[in-house]
ROBADREN-887571 format. One record per residue (C-alpha): x, y, z; residue number from 1; residue in one letter. Coordinates in steps of 0.5 Angstrom, whole numbers. Each point is the difference from the previous one (the first is absolute). Layout:
lummi X:X&Y:Y&Z:Z&n:NUM&res:A
...
***
This chain:
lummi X:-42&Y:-4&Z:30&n:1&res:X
lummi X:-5&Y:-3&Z:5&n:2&res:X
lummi X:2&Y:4&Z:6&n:3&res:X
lummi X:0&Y:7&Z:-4&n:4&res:X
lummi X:-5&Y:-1&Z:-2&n:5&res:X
lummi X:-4&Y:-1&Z:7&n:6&res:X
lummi X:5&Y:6&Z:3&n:7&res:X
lummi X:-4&Y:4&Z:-6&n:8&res:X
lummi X:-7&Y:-3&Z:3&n:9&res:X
lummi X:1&Y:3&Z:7&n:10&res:X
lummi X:2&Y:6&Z:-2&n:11&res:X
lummi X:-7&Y:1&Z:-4&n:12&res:X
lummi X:-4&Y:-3&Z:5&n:13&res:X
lummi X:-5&Y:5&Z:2&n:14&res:X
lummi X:1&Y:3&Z:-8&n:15&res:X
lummi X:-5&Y:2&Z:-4&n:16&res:X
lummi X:-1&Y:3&Z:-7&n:17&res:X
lummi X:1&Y:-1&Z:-7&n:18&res:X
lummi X:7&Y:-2&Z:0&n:19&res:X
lummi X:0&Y:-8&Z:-1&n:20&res:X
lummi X:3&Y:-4&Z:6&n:21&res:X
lummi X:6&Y:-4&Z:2&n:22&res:X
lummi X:-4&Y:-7&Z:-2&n:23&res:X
lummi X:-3&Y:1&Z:-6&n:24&res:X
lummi X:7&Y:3&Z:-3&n:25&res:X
lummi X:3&Y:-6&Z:3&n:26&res:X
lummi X:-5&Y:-4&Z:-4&n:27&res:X
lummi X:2&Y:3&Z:-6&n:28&res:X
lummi X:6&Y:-1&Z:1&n:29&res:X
lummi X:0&Y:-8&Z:1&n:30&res:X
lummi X:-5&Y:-1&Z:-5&n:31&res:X
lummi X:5&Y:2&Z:-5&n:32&res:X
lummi X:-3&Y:8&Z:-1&n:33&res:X
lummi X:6&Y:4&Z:1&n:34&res:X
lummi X:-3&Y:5&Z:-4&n:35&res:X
lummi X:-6&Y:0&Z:4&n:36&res:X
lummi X:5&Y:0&Z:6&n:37&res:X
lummi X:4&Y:6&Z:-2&n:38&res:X
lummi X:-6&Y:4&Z:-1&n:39&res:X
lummi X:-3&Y:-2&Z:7&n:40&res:X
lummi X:6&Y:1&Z:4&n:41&res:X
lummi X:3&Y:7&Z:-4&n:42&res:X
lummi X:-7&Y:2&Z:3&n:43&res:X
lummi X:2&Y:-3&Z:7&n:44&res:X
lummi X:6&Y:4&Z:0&n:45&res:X
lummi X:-3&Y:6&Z:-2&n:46&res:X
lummi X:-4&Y:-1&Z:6&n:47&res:X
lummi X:4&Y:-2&Z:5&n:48&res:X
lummi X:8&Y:3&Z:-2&n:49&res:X
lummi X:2&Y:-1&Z:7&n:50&res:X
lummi X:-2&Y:-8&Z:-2&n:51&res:X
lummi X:8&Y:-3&Z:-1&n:52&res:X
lummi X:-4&Y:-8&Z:-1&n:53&res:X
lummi X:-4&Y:3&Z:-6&n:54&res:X
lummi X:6&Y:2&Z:-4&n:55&res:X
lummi X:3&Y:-6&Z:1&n:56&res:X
lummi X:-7&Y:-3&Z:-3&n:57&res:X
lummi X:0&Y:4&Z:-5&n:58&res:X
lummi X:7&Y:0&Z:-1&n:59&res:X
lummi X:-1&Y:-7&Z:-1&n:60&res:X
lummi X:-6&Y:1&Z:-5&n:61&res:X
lummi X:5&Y:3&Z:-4&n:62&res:X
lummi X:5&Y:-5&Z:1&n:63&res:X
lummi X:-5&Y:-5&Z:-4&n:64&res:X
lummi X:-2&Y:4&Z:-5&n:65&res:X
lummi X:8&Y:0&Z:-1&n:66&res:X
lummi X:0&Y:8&Z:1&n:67&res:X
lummi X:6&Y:0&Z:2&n:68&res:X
lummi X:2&Y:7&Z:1&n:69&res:X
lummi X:-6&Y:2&Z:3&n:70&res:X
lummi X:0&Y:-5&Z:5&n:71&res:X
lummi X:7&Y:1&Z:3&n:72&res:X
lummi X:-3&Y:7&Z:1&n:73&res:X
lummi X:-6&Y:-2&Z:3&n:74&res:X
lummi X:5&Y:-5&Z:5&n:75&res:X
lummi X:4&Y:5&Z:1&n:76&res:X
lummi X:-6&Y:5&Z:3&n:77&res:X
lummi X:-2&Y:-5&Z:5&n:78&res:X
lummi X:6&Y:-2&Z:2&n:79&res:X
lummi X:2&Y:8&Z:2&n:80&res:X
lummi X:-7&Y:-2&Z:4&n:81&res:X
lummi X:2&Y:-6&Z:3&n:82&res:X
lummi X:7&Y:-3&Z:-1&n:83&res:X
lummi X:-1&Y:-7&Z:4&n:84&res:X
lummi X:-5&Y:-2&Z:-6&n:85&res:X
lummi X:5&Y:-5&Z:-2&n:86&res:X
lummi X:-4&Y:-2&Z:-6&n:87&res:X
lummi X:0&Y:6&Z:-4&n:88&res:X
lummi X:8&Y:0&Z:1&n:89&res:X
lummi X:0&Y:-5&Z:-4&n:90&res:X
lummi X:-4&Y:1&Z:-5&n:91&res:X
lummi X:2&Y:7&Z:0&n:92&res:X
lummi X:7&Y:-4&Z:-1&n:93&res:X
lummi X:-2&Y:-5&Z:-6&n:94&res:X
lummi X:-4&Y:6&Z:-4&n:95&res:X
lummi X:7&Y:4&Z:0&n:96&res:X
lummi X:3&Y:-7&Z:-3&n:97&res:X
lummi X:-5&Y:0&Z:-5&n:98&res:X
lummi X:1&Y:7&Z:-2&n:99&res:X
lummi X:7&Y:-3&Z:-2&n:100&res:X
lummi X:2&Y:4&Z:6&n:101&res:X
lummi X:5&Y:-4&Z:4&n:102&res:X
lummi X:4&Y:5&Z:4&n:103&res:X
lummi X:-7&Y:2&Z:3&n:104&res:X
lummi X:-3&Y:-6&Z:2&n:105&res:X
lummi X:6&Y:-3&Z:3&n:106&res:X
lummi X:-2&Y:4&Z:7&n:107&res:X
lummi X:-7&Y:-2&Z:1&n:108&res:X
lummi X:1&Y:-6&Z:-2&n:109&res:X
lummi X:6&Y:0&Z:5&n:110&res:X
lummi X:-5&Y:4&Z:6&n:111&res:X
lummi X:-5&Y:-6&Z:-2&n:112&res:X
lummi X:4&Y:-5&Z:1&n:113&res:X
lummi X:3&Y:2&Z:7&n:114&res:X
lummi X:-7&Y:1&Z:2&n:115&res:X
lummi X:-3&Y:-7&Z:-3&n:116&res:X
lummi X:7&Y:-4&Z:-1&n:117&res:X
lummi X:-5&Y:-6&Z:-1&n:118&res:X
lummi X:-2&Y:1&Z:-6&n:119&res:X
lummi X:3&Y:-3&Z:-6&n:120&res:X
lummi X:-3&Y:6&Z:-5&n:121&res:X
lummi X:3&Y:6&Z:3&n:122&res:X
lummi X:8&Y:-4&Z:0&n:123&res:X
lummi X:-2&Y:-2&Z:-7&n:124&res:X
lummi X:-2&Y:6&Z:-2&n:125&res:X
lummi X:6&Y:4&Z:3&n:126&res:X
lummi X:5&Y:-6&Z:-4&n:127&res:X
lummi X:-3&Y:2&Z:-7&n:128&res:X
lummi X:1&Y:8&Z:2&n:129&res:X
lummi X:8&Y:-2&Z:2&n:130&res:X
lummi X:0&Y:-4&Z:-7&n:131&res:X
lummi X:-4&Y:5&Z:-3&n:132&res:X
lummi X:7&Y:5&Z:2&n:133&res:X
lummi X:5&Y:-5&Z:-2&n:134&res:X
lummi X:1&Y:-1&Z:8&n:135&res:X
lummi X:0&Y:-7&Z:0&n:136&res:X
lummi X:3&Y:-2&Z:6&n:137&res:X
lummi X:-5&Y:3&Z:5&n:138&res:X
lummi X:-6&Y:-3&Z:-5&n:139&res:X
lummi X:3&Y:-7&Z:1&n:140&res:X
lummi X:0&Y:2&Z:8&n:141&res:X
lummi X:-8&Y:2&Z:-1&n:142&res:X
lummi X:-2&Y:-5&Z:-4&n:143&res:X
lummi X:4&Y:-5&Z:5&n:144&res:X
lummi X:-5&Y:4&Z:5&n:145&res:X
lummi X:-6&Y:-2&Z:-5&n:146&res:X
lummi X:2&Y:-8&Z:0&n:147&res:X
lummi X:0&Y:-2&Z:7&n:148&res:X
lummi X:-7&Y:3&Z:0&n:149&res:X
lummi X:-2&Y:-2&Z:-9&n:150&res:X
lummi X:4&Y:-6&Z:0&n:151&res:X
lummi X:-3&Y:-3&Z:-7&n:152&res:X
lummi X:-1&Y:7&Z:-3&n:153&res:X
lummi X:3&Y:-1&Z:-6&n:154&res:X
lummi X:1&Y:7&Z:-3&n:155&res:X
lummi X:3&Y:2&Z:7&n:156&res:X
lummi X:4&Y:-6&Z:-1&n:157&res:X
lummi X:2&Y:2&Z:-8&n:158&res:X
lummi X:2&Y:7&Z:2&n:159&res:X
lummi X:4&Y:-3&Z:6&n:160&res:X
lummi X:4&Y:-4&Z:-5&n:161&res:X
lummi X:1&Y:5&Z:-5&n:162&res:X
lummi X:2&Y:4&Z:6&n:163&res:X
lummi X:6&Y:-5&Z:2&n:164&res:X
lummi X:1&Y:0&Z:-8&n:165&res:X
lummi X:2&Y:7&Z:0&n:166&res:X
lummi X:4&Y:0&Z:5&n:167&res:X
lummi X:5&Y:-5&Z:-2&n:168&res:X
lummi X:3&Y:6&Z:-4&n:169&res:X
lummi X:2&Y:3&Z:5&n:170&res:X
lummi X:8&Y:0&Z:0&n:171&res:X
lummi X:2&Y:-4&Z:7&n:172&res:X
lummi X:-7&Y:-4&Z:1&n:173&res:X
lummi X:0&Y:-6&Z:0&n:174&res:X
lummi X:-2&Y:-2&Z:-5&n:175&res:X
lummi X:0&Y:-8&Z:2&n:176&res:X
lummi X:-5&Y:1&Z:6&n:177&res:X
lummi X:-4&Y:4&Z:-4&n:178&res:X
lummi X:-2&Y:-4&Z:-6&n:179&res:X
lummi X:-2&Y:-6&Z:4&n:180&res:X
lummi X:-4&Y:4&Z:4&n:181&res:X
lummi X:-3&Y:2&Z:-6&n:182&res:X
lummi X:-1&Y:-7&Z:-2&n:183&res:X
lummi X:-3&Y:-1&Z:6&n:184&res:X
lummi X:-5&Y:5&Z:-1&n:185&res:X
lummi X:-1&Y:-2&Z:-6&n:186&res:X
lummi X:-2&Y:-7&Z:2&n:187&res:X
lummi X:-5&Y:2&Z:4&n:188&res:X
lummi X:-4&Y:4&Z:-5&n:189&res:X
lummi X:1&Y:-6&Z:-4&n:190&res:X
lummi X:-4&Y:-4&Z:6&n:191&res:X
lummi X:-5&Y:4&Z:1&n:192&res:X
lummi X:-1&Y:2&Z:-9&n:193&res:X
lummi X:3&Y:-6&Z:-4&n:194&res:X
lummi X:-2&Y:4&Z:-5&n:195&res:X
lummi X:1&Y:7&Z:2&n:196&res:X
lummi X:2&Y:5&Z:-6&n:197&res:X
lummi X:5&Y:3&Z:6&n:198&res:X
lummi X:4&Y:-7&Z:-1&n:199&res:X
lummi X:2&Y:2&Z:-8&n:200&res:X
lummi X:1&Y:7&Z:3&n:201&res:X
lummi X:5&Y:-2&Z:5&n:202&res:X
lummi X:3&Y:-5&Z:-4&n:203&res:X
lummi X:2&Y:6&Z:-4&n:204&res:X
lummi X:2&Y:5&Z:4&n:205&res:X
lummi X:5&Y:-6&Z:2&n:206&res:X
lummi X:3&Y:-2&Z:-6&n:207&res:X
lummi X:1&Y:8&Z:-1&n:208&res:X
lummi X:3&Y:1&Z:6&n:209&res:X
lummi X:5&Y:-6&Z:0&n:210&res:X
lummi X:1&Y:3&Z:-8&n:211&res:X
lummi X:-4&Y:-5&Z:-4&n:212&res:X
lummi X:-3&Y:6&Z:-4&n:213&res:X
lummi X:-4&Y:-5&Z:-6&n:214&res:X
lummi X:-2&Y:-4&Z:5&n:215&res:X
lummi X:-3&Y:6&Z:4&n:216&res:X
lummi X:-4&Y:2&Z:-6&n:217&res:X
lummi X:-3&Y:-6&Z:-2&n:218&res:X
lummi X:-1&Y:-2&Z:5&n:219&res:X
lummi X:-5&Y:7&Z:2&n:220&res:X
lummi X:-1&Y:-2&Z:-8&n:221&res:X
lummi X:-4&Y:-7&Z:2&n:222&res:X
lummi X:-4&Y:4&Z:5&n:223&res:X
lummi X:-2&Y:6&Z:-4&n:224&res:X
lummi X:-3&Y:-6&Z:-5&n:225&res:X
lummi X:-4&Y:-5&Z:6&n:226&res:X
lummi X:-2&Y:7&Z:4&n:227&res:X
lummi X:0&Y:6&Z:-5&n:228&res:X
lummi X:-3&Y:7&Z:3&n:229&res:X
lummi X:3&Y:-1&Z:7&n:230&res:X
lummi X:2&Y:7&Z:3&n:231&res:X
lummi X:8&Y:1&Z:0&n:232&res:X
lummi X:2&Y:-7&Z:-4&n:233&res:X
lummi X:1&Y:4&Z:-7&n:234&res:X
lummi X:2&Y:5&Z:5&n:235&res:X
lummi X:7&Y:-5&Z:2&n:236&res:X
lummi X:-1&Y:-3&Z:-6&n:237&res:X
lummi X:3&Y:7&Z:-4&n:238&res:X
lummi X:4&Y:1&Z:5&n:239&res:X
lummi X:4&Y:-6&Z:-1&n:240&res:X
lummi X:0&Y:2&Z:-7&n:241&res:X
lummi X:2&Y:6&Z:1&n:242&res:X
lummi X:7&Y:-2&Z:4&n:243&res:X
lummi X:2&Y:-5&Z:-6&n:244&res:X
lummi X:-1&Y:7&Z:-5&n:245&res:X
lummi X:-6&Y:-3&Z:-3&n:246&res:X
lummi X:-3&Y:6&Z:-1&n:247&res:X
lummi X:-6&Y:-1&Z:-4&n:248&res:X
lummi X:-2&Y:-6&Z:4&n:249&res:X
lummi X:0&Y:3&Z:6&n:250&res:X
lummi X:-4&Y:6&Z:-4&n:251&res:X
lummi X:-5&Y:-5&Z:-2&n:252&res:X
lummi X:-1&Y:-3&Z:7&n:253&res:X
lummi X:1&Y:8&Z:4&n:254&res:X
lummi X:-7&Y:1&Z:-5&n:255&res:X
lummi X:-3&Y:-7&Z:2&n:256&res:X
lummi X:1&Y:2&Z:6&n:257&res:X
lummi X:-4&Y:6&Z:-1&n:258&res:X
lummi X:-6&Y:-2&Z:-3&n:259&res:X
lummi X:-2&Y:-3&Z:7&n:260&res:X
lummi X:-5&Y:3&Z:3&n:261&res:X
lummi X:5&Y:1&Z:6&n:262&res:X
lummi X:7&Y:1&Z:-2&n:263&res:X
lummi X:6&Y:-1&Z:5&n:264&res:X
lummi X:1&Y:7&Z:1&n:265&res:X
lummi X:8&Y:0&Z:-3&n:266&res:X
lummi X:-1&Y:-2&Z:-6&n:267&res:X
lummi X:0&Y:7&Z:-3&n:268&res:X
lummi X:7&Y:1&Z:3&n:269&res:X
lummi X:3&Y:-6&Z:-3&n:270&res:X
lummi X:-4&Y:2&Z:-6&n:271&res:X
lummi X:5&Y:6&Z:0&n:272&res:X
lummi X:5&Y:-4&Z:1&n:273&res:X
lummi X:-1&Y:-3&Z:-5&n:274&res:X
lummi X:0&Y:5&Z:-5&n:275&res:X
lummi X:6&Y:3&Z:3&n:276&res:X
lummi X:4&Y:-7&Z:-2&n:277&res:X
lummi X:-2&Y:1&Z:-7&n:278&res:X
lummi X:2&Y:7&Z:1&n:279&res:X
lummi X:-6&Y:3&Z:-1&n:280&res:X
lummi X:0&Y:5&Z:6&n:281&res:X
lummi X:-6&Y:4&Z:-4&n:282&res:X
lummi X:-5&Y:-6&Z:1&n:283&res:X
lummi X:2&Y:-2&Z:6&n:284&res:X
lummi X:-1&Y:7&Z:3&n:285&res:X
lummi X:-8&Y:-1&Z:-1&n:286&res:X
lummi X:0&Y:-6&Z:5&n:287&res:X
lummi X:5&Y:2&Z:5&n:288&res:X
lummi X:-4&Y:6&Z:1&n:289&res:X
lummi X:-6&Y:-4&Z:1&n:290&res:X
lummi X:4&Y:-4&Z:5&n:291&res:X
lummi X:0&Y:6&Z:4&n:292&res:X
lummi X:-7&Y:0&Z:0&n:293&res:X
lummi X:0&Y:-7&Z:2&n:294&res:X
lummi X:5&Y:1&Z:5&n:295&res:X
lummi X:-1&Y:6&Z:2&n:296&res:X
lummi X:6&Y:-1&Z:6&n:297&res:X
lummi X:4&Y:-4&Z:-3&n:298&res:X
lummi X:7&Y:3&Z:-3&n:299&res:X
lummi X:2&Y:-5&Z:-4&n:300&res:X
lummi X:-5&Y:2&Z:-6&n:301&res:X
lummi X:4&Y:7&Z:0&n:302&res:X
lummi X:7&Y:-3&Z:1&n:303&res:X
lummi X:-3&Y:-4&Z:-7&n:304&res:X
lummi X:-2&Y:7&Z:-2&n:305&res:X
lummi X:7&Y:3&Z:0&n:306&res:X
lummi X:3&Y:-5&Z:-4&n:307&res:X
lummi X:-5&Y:1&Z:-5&n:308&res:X
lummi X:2&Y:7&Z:0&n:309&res:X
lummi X:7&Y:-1&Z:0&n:310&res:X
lummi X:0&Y:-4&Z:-6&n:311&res:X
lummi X:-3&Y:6&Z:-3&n:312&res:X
lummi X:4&Y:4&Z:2&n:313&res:X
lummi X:-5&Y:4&Z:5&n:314&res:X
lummi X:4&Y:0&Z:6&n:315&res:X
lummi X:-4&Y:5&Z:3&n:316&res:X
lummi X:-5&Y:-4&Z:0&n:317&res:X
lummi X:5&Y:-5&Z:2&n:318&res:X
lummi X:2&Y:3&Z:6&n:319&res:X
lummi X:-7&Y:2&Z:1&n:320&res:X
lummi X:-3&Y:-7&Z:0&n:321&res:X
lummi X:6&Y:-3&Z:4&n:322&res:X
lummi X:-1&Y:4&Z:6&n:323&res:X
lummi X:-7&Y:0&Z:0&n:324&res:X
lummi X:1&Y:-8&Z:0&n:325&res:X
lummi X:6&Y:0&Z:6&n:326&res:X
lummi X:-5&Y:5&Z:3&n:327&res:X
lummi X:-5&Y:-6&Z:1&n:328&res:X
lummi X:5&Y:-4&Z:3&n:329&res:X
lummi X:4&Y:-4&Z:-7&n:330&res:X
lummi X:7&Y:1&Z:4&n:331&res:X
lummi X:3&Y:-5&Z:-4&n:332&res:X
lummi X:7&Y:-1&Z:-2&n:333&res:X
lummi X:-3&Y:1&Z:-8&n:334&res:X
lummi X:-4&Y:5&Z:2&n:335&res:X
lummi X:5&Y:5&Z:2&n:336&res:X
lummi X:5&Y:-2&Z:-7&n:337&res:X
lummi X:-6&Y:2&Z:-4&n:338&res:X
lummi X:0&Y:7&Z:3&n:339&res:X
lummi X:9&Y:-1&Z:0&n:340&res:X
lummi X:-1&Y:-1&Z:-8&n:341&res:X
lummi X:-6&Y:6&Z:-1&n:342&res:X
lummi X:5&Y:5&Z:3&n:343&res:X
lummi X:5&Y:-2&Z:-3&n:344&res:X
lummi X:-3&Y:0&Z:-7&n:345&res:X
lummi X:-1&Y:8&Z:2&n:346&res:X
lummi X:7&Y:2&Z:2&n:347&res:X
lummi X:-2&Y:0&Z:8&n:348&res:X
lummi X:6&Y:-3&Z:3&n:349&res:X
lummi X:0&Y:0&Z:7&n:350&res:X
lummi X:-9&Y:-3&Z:0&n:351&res:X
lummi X:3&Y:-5&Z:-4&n:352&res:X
lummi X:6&Y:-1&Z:4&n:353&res:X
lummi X:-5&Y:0&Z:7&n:354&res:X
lummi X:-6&Y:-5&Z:-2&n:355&res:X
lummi X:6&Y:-4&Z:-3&n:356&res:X
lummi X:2&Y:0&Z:7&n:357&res:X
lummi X:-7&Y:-1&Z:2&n:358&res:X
lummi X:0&Y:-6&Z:-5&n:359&res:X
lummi X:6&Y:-4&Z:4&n:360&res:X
lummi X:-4&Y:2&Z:7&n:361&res:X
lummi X:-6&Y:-3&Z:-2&n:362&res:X
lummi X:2&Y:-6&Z:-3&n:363&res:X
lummi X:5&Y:-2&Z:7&n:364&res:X
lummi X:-6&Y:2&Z:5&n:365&res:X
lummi X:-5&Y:-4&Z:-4&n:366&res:X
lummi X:5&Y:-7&Z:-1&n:367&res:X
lummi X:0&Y:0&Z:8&n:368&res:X
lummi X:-7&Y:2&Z:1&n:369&res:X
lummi X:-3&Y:-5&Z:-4&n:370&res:X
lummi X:5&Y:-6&Z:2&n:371&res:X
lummi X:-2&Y:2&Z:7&n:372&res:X
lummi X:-7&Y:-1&Z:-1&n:373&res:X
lummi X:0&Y:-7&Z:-3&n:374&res:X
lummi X:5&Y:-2&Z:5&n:375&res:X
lummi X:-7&Y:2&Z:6&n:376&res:X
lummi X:-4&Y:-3&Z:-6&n:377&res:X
lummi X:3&Y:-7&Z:0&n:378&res:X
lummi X:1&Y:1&Z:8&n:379&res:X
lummi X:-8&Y:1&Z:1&n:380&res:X
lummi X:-2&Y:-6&Z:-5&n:381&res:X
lummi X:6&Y:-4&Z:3&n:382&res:X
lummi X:-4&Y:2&Z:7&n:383&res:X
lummi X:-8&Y:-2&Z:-3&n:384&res:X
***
């Protein structure tokens, strides 16, 4: 931030007037005043537009009051300025993610990390967008990236574990090298943490993943007690529920969950989900339609959204919502049946017979891809 500053400075020597300078919105800035520093550099800018390091400072004003939209707007003017401005790319990137838009994050994020390869935020920040997408090969190749240079990061390490975990589903995988890396990983947090709560929650995600389901929740069901109000616990938490059919305990968790002052965004999608597996498709509707607010590029809160209204027997609402969803990117197998079933339901045979086919496609290119990606995955952690 030091040599953004000092550009702004040079281009005001010789400046005079009413506008504030480039040292005393800096000032503000690092004393913690981001509304002071917002006024000062919104007048800066309006000042001198041409000014691409007095977006950034700006940008940045608004980034820590976590206006998150107005930030990524204000990075994005300065970079039409001056696109070498590497720090505005990845604030740029890390506001996207904020405002639960992963898709959109994942090329600054990327263009940051070409620019400034050694810097462990930009490679962790672009894991989690990939996570945030279900893309968990390509997380765990960035996050790799973030380890070599944040060995002893715990939360990059737990996603780099859970990363791992995600893809021992993979048909083909093997699932043998990708569990001891995970324990590897694992016992590295655990050196550096003993005490960590991300322990419990990979622990966890472990006994999911090799089909101990009880064990899974309780054991998220001892953190919740020791460390209760911690993001995505409750979150994870419901989830298991939800898989075992515990409707209503995944509910309560689901609703815990959002009581936070900051909730895992995807809770309201599992809050509909749920409620699609009490068939109550009517109460899921109102929660999936918050989703899509949420994650607003995502398609899978609108491919929920179809089979709520297939249960409802609205399949023009079905079809409606299940297009929209794969328009958006949720090309997978389960997505095209749905749309197969929808038409179906309303006599059109042949769409119902071409997403059917769609459906087939789908679930072969997807099985090679992903196995093809863990394969790069454990080669690049072999190579570390």
């Amino acid at each position: 931030m030091t040599t953004l500053i000092i550009a702004v400075a040079l281009a005001f020597s010789g400046q005079s007037g009413t506008t504030p300078s480039p040292e005393a919105a800096a000032a503000e800035l690092d004393a913690g005043n981001y509304a002071g520093a917002e006024r000062d550099y919104s007048l800066i800018v309006s000042a001198y537009p041409q000014m691409g390091e007095a977006y950034t400072n700006l940008g940045i004003s608004y980034f820590l009051q976590k206006k998150y939209q107005e930030a990524a707007v204000t990075f994005q003017k300065g970079l039409k300025l001056k696109p070498e401005m590497a720090n505005a790319w990845l604030f740029l990137g890390i506001s996207r993610f904020d405002l639960h838009e992963p898709d959109r994050a994942l090329q600054p994020l990327q263009h940051y990390t070409a620019m400034n390869s050694g810097d462990a935020e930009g490679h962790y920040y672009l894991g989690l967008s990939f996570m945030s997408l279900d893309r968990y090969a390509e997380a765990a190749e960035a996050l790799l990236d973030a380890r070599k240079i944040d060995p002893k990061n715990t939360d990059l390490l737990y996603h780099l574990a859970e990363s791992y975990l995600h893809l021992t589903s993979v048909e083909g995988a093997d699932q043998d090298k990708l569990r001891t890396t995970f324990q590897q990983t694992v016992e590295e947090i655990a050196a550096v943490d003993p005490d960590s709560i991300r322990l419990h929650q990979l622990q966890a995600g472990y006994f999911e993943a090799t089909g101990d389901s009880e064990k899974a929740i309780h054991e998220l069901e001892e953190a919740v007690k020791t460390r209760p109000h911690v993001e995505g616990v409750y979150y994870t938490l419901g989830c298991y529920y939800l898989k075992a059919y515990r409707y209503d305990q995944a509910l309560e968790q689901f609703n815990a969950e959002l009581a936070l002052d900051s909730p895992y965004p995807r809770t309201y999608l599992q809050m509909g989900r749920t409620y699609t597996g009490q068939h109550q498709p009517q109460k899921a509707l109102s929660f999936l339609e918050k989703a899509t607010q949420t994650e607003p590029d995502s398609g899978l809160p609108w491919v929920e959204m179809g089979r709520a209204y297939i249960m409802l027997d609205q399949f023009d609402k079905a079809v409606s919502a299940l297009e929209k969803g794969i328009k958006l990117g949720d090309q997978k197998a389960s997505s095209y049946f749905l749309l197969s079933t929808a038409y179906r339901k309303m006599g059109k045979r042949d769409l119902a017979e071409q997403a059917a086919k769609k459906s087939e496609e789908a679930s072969r290119e997807q099985s090679n891809q992903a196995l093809q990606h863990v394969r790069e995955v454990v080669a690049k952690q072999d190579a570390k």
